[in-house]
N, C-alpha and C positions, 0 to 999 in steps of 0.2 A: 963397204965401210960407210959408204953416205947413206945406205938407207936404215939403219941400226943408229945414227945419230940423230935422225928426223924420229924417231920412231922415241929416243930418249926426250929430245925437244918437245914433243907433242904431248907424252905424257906427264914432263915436268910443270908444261904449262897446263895444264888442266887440273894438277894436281894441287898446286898453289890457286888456285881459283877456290876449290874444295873447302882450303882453308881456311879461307878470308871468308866465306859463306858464315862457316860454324863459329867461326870468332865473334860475328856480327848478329848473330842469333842467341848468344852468351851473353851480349850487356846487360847488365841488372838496368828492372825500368826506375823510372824518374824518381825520388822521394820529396816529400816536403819536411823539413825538420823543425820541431816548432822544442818550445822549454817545458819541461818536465816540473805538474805543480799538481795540488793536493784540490781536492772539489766534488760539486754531489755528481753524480750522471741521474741525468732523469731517468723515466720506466715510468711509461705509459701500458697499460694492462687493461683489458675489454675483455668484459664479461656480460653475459646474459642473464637477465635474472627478474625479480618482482619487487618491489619496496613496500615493505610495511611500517607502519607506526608506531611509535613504542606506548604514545596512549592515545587513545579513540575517546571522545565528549558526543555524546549525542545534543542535536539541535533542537529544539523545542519552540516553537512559537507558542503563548500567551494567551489567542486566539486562532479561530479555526478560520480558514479562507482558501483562496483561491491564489497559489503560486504563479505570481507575473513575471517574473526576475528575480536570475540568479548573481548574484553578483561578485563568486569566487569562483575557481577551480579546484579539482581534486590536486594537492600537493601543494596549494597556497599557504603562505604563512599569515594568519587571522591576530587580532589583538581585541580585548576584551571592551566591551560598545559598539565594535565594527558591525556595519548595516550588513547582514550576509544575503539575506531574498527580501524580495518586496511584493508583498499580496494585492492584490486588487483592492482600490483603495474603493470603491461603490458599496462592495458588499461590506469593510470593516466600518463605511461610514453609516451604514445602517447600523450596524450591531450597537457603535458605538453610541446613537440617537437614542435606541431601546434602551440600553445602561444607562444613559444620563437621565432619560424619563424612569426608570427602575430606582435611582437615585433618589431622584425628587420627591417619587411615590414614601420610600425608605422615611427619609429624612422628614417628610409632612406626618406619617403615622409616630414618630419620633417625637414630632412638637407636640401632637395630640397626647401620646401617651405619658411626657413630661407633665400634661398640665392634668393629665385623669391622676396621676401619683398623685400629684403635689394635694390636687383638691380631694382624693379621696383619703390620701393621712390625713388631713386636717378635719377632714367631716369625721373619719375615725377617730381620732385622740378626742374631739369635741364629745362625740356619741359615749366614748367609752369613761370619760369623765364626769358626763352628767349621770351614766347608770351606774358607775361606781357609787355619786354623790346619791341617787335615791336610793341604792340600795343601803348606804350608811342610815340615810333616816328613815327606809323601814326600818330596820334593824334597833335604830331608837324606839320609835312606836311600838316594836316589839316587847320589848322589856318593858316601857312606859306602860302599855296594858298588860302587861304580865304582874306589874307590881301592882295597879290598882285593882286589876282582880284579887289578886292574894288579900287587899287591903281590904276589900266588899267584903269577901269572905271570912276574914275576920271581924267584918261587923256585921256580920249576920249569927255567925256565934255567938259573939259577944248579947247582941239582940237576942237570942234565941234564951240564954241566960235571965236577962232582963224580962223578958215578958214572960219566962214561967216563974217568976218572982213577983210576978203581976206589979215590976215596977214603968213597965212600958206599955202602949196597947199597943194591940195588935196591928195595926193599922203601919205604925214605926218598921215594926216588923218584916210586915210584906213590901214596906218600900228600902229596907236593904236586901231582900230577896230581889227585888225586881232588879237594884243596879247590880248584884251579881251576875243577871243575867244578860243588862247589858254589857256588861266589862268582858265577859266572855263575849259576845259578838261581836267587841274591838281587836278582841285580842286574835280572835278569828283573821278580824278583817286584816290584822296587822300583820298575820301570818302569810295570808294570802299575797299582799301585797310587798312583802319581802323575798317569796318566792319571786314573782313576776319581775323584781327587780334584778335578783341574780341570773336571772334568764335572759333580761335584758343586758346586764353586762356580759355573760356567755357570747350574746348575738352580735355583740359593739365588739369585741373580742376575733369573732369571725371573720368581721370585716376587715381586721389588717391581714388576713390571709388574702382575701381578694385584694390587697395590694400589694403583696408579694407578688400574685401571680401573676398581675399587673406590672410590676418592676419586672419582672423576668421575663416576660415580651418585652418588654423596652429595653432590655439587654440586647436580647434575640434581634432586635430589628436592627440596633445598633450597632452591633456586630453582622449585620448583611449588607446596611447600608457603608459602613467601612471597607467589607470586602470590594462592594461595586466601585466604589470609591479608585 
């Protein structure tokens, strides 16, 4: 009987050990309990990828030179007069020496060709007004010997009349024949000289083209030296 009761003893106690193990491997762990409320969650997301621009400006320098400094980076944000590079200032301070003497050159063929206009209308309006004015008094001389021939001419008939009426001699006669024939080599001369005047005004005429051609350099140059400008 004693050893049937050590045998219950020994497993009762081992068995209540068993229990108290699993009981203690049971407790739920620690919590923190905090108050239930409405709010964003962040979400942070990484990704791989390339960035483009939605619009592209190309750069243009004014002048050609020699790039000393940059003074952005690709993805900078720029704003409009911002200095972006900067050239070698030697070689643009030549360039710029040559443009300002290119200028000067400009603007001197510009005063000259101001005062070649100014003096060549005026020598033209002058020229074209006096050959106007002699071509008006050929043009009188014309008619002036045109009439007095006609006039000769009818006193040479008239004469011609008379002296076969033997109311004039002949002598009468031959001296209105004669201013017949000078009146004709007035009226020649008055021809001639009427020509040479219209030709003269023709050529006074001419001359405001060559001051046209002349204003239109002077535009030209005016328009280069503004550009260097």
């Amino acid at each position: 009987m004693r050893r049937i009761w050590l045998i219950v003893v020994l497993l009762g106690t081992f068995g209540c050990q068993r229990v108290e193990n699993v009981i203690e491997r049971r407790e739920p762990p620690p919590v923190r309990a905090v108050q239930v409320r409405s709010g964003r969650l962040p979400q942070v997301l990484t990704f791989t990828g390339t960035l483009q621009a939605r619009k592209r400006a190309a750069v243009n320098s004014t002048v050609a030179g020699i790039v000393e400094r940059v003074a952005v980076r690709d993805g900078d944000t720029v704003r409009a007069g911002q200095p972006v590079i900067w050239l070698q200032s030697a070689e643009l301070a030549a360039q710029l020496r040559e443009q300002e003497a290119a200028v000067q050159v400009a603007r001197t063929r510009v005063s000259q060709l101001e005062a070649q206009v100014a003096l060549s209308a005026s020598q033209v309006r002058g020229s074209v007004e006096q050959a106007q004015a002699t071509y008006k008094q050929a043009q009188i001389s014309v008619v002036a010997a045109r009439t007095q021939l006609q006039q000769a001419q009818s006193d040479v008939r008239r004469y011609t009349t008379l002296y076969q009426q033997k109311a004039i001699p002949h002598s009468q006669l031959e001296q209105a024949q004669l201013k017949v024939k000078l009146q004709q080599d007035q009226l020649e001369t008055a021809l001639s000289q009427q020509t040479a005047a219209r030709e003269a005004v023709t050529s006074a005429r001419q001359g405001s083209h060559q001051v046209m051609a002349t204003s239109a350099e002077l535009w030209m140059v005016e328009l280069v030296a503004f550009r260097l400008a």
